[in-house]
N, C-alpha and C positions, 0 to 999 in steps of 0.2 A: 418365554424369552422376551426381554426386554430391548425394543427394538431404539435406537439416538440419533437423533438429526446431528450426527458432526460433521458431515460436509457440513451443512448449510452455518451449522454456528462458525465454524472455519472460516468462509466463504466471505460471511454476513461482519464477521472481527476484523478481518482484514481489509473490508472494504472502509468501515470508519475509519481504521487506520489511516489508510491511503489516501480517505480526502481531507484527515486531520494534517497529512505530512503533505498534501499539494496544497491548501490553503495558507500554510506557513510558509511554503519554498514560495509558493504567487505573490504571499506581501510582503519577503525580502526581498523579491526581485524588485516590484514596484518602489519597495522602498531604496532598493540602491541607486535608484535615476533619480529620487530626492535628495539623498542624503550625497552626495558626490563628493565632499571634500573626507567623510568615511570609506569612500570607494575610490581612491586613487589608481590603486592595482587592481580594480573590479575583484576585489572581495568577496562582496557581498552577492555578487552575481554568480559568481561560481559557487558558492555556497549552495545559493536559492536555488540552482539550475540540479545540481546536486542529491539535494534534500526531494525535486521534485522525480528526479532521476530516479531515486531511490524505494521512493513512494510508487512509483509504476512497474519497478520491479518485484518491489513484493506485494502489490496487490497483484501482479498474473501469479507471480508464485502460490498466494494463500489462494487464487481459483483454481488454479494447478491442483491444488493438495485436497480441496474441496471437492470438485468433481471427482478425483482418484479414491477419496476415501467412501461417496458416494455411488460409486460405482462397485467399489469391492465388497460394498454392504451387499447390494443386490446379487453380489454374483455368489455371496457364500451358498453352498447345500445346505440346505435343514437337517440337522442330529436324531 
C-alpha cells in the first residue's frame, strides 16, 4: 500500500498561493496611496483589500482540507 502526503502537498499549494495573492493585494494597496488621481473612488483599494481578503480565506480553507485530508489518512483500518 502506497502511502501520499496530500495533506501536506494541499497545505504546502495553498500556502504559496496565499502569499502570492497577499503580496499582490499589499502592492496595490501601497500603490493606490501613490497613484491617487487612479484612485478617485478608492478602486484600487478595494480591490487590494479584496484580493487580500481572498487570499486568507483560502489559505485557512486549503489548511482546513489539509489537516482533514491528513487526518482521514490516519484514521482509515488496514485491509
Amino acid at each position: 500500500m502506497i502511502m501520499r502526503n496530500d495533506g501536506k502537498e494541499i497545505t504546502k499549494m495553498c500556502k504559496m498561493m496565499a502569499s502570492v495573492g497577499l503580496i499582490v493585494g499589499f502592492a496595490l494597496f501601497l500603490l493606490s496611496f501613490i497613484a491617487s488621481a487612479y484612485n478617485q473612488d478608492f478602486f484600487l483599494t478595494i480591490v487590494s483589500l479584496g484580493i487580500m481578503g481572498a487570499s486568507m480565506v483560502m489559505f485557512g480553507f486549503g489548511t482546513f482540507m489539509g489537516i482533514l485530508t491528513e487526518t482521514y489518512q490516519k484514521t482509515e483500518l488496514p485491509s
